[in-house]
C-alpha positions as CSV (number, residue, x, y, z in Angstrom):
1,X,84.8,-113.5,-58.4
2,X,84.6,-110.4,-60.5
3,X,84.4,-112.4,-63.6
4,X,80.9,-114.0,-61.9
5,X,79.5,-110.8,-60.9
6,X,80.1,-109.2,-64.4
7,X,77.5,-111.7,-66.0
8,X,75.4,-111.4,-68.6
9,X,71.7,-111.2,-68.3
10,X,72.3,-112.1,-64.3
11,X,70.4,-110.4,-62.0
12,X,69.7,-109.8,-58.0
13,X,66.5,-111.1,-56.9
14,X,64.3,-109.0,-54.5
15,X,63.7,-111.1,-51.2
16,X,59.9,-111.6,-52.8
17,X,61.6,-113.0,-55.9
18,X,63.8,-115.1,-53.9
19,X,60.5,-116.3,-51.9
20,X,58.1,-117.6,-54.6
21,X,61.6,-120.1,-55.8
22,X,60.5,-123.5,-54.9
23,X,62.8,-125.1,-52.2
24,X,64.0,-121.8,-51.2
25,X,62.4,-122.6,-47.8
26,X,64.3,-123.2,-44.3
27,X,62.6,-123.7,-41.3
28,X,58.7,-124.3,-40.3
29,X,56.6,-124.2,-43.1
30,X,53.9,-121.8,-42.8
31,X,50.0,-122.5,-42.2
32,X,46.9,-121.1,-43.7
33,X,44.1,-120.3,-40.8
34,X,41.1,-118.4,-42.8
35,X,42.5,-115.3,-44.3
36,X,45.6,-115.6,-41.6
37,X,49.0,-117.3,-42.8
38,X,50.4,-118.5,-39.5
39,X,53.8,-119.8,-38.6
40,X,54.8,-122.4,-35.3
41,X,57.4,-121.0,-33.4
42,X,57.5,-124.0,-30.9
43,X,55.3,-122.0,-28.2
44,X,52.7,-121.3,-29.8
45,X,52.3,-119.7,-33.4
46,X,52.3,-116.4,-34.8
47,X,49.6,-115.3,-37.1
48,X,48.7,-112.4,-39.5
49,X,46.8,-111.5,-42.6
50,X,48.3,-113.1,-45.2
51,X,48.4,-116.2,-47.3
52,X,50.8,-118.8,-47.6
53,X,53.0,-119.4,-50.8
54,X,53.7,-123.0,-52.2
55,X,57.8,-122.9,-50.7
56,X,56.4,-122.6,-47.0
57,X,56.8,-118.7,-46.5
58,X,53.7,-116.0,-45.5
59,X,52.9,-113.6,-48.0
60,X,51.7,-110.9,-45.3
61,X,49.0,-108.2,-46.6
């Protein structure tokens, strides 16, 4: 394990980072309503400003 983590040019990605990777999505894609990027929770959905990326997460403003 210590020879992976001592890598070369390898680098943590910030949770944005990690969001705008396609197929890094799990769970209920998200939904665009006007400038509110909403997500179904089952019972209803939660909205807020924001926009939705092309991997399915909100991008809130």
């Amino acid at each position: 394990m210590k020879k992976i983590l001592n890598l070369r040019g390898v680098s943590l990605l910030s949770k944005n980072d990690q969001s705008q990777i396609l197929g890094s999505r799990s769970g209920t894609p998200c939904f665009q309503n006007g400038n509110l990027c909403c997500i179904d929770t089952g019972n209803g959905s939660i909205c807020d400003t924001g926009h939705c990326l092309p991997n399915g997460y909100c991008l809130f403003s």
